[in-house]
N, C-alpha and C positions, 0 to 999 in steps of 0.2 A: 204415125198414129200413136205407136208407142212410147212418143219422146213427149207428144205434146199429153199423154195422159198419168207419165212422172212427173212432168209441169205442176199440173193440176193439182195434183197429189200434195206438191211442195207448197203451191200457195194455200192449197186449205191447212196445211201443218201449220205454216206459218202465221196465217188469222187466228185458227185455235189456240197456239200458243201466245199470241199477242190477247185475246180475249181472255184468256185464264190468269193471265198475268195482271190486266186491269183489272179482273174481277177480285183478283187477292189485294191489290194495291186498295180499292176500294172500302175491303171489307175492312181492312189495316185501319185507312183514314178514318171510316167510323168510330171503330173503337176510340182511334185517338181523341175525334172532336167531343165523344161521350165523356171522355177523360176531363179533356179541357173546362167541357162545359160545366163540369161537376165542382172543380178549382174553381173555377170563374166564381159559383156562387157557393161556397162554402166561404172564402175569402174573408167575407163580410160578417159571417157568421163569427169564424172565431177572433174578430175585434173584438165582439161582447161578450162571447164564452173562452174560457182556458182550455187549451185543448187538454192539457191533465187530467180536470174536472170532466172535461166529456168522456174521458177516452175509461178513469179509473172514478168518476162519481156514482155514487149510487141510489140515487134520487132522480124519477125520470117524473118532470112534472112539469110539458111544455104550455101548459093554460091553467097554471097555477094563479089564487089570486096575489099574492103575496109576492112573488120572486120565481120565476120559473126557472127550473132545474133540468139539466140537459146530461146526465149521466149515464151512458149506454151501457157498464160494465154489467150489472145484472142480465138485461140482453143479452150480451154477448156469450155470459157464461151457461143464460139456459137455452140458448140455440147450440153448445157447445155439447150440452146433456144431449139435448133430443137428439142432433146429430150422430154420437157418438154411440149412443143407446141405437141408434135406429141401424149402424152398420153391424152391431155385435148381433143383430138378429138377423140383418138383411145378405149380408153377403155368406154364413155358413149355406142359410135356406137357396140362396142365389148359387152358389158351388153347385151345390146337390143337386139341383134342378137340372144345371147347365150341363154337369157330364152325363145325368142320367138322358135326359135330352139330346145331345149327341153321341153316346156310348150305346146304351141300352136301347132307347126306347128307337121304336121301329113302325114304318108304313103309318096306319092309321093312327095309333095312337100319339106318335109323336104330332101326324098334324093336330089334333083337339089339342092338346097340349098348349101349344107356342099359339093356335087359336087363343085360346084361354085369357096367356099371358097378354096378346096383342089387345083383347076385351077389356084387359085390368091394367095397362095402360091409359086407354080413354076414360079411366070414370071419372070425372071432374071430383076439384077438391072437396069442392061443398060438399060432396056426397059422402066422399072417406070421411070427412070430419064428422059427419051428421051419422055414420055409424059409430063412430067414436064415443057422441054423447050417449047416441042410444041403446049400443051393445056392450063397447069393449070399458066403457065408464064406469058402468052398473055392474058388469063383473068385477070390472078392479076394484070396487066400493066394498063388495062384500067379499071378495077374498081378502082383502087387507083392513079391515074392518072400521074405514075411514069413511068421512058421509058423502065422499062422491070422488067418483073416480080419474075427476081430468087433474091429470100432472101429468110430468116428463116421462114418464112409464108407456102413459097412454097415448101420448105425441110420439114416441119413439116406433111402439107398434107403426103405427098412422105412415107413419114415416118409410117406414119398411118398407110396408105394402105398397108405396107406393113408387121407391127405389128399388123395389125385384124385379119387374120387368123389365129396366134398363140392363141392370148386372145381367140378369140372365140371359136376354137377346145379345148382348155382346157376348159374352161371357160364352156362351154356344157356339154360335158363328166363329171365334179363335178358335175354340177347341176343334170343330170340322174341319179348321182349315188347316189343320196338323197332318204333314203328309203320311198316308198309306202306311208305306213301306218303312217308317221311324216302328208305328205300332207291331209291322207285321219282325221285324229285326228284334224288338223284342220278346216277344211272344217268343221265339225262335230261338232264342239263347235261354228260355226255361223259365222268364216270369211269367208273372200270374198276371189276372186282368188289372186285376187292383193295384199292383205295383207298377205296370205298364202306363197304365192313367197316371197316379201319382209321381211316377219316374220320370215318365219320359213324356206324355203328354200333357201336363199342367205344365213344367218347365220351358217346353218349347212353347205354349200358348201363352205364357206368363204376359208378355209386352200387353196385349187385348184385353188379358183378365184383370191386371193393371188399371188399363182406361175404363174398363166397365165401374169398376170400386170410384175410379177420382169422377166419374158421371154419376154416378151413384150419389155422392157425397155432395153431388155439385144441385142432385135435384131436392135432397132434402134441406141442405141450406138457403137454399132458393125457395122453399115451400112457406108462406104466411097464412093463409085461411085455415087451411088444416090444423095448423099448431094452435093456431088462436083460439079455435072452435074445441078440443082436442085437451087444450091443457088449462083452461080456463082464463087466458091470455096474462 
């Protein structure tokens, strides 16, 4: 009985491993053919455009009447702002959150909290961008006393808010998972709470807090309605 139910054991090890292993192999070939398919028809494209002109022109005017102009550097350079604006705000606020989140905050509050964050997660773009024009626009207009507030400023905000919840739900979850006994050996040798987070538990959660920022970075360069609505496209 006991032989045939280490059998058992072995062949579902053995399915599961062969099914995770297609399931990567899979996930792989996609990407590739997405690759492929992408070559495939760009191909054609730059017979009639220079990739230089595309790559450094700065004239984007694809149903011009005249001569259409295919120059994405401008693009490139204000996704380059909004992005970079949106992590000098996103990730100090994402930090604070995440050790206060797993350091401090405790029983009830911490669940409304991460409640909270998992709400402002789901608010679709339309909706950040449409307080964009309607809140954070009209401040920006009359703080800086320009007659409307959509620029990279106000994409960046946008942008934040809507990279915090990844940072921070990651960004948490590493830090909890920093074991016990690193914090309590601290504490133990006569630092402070503050140096113990800073020392020894942001260090050792580093790898996580990491992928939280390149997830981070990966949702606001990936974000178009918000910025479009946002910065006046």
């Amino acid at each position: 009985m006991k032989k045939s139910g280490t059998k058992t054991v072995i062949l579902f090890d053995g399915i599961a491993r062969r099914l995770f292993l297609f399931s990567g192999i899979v996930v792989i070939l996609i990407l590739f053919l997405i690759v492929a398919f992408l070559f495939k028809e760009a191909i054609p494209f730059f017979k009639d455009v220079n990739i230089f002109d595309f790559l450094f022109g700065t004239d984007w005017k694809p149903v011009a009447y005249e001569k259409n102009a295919y120059g994405i550097l401008p693009l490139l350079i204000s996704t380059l702002f909004a992005t970079v604006g949106s992590m000098i705000i996103a990730i100090p606020i994402g930090i604070g959150t995440a050790i206060f989140l797993s350091e401090y905050a405790k029983g009830r509050l911490s669940e409304i909290l991460k409640f909270i964050i998992e709400i402002l997660s789901s608010i679709p773009s339309v909706v950040i961008g449409f307080v964009g024009i309607v809140l954070i626009g009209p401040f920006l207009a009359n703080l800086t006393g320009q007659s409307n507030g959509l620029n990279a400023l106000n994409g960046s905000i946008l942008l934040a808010i809507m990279a915090l919840p990844t940072i921070i739900s990651i960004s948490t979850d590493s830090i909890r998972d920093v074991p016990k006994s690193l914090r309590e050996a601290s504490l133990a040798m006569g630092a402070s709470k503050w140096e113990t987070i800073s020392k020894v538990v942001l260090p050792t959660a580093k790898s996580g807090v990491m992928a939280s920022f390149m997830l981070g970075v990966g949702r606001a360069v990936g974000e178009t309605m918000t910025v479009m609505m946002a910065t006046g496209n």
